[in-house]
N, C-alpha and C positions, 0 to 999 in steps of 0.2 A: 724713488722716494722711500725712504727708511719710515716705518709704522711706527708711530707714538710707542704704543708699548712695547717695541723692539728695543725702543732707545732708553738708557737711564745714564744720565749723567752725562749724557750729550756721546756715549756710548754704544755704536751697534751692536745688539749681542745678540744678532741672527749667528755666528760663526761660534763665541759660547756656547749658544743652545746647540747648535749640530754636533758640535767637539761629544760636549755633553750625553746625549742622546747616543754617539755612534758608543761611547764606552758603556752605558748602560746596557745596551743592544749586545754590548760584547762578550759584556761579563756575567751576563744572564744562560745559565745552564751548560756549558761548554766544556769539555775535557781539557785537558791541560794543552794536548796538541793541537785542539782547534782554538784556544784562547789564544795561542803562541801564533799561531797562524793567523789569525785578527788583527791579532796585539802588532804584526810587521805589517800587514798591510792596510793599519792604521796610522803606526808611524810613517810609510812610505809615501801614504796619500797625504800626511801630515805634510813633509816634506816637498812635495809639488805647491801645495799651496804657498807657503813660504816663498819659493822659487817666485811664482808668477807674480804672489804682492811686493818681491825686490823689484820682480822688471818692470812693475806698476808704478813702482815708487821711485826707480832711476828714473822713469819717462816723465814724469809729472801729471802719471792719471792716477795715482793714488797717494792723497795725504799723509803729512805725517803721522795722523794723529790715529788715522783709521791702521797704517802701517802698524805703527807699533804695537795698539789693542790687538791686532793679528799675532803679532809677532809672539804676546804676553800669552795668549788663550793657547796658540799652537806649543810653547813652551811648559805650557801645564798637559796640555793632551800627550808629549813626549814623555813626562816625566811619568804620568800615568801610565799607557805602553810601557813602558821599561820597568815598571815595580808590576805590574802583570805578568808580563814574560818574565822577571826573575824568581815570580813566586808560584809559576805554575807547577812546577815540580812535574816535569819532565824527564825521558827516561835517557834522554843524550843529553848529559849538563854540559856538556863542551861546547856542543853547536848551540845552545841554548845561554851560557852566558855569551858566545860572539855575537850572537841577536840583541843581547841585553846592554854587549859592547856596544855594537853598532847604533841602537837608538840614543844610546848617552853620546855617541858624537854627533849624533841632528841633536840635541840636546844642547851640545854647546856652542855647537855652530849658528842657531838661533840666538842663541844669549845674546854671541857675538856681534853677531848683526842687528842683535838689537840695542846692544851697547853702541854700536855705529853710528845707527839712526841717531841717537838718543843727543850725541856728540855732534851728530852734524857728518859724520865724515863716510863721506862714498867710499873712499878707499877701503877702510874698513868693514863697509857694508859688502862691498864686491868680493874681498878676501875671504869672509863670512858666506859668503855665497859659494866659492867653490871649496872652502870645505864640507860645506853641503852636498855639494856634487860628490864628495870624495864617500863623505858617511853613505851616501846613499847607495853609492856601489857597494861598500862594507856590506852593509842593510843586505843587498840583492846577495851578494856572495855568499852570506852567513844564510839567509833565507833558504836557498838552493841547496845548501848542506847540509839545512839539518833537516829539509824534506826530499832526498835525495834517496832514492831505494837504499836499504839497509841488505848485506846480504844475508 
């Protein structure tokens, strides 16, 4: 049971508030290399959540309505991440704009699938979903690079 004032507008915004909170949490005191390192294992955990309300929402245990308020909050928490890590000013801008790459394609790949929902159309939402899989290997690959011993 969702708490009254969790709810506004017929709205859970227990997932808002944590989004919320983790970026506060994140952006509070941190060097640029530990912001960048938040900022991906924010997006990444971003990213699973997505995942698991698609396969909630292919199955028919999670509505449309609560799907897509996911979909909209996780797509602000991405776009958040990515203007973090692009503005951390970092001493490897290479592996640091592929981090910055990598979130803008969970970025879009949410759009996508939420443009799915939106439509009605699973195919669209499943497509959506492995290019999620796809960013998030990006995500892990650029991750591993840019905190990869330097010699």
């Amino acid at each position: 049971m969702v708490h009254p004032a969790l709810t506004f507008s017929g709205r859970d915004l227990r997932l808002d508030y944590l989004c919320a909170m983790v970026l506060l949490g994140v952006s509070a005191g941190c060097s640029s290399s530990e912001r960048i390192e938040q900022q991906s294992q924010t997006a990444a955990s971003a990213a699973q959540t997505v995942s698991m309300v698609l396969d909630a929402w292919r199955s028919g245990a999670a509505p449309s309505a609560y799907t897509a308020g996911t979909l909209q909050s996780v797509g602000k928490t991405l776009a958040d991440a990515e203007a973090q890590i692009r503005s951390a000013g970092a001493t490897e801008p290479a592996e640091q704009a592929a981090l910055a790459t990598a979130v803008k394609g969970l970025s879009v790949a949410v759009a996508r699938a939420e443009a799915g929902l939106q439509a009605g159309n699973r195919t669209e939402v499943q497509n959506a979903k492995q290019d999620l899989r796809l960013a998030s290997r990006s995500l892990a690959t650029a991750y591993a690079e840019y905190f990869a011993p330097k010699p």
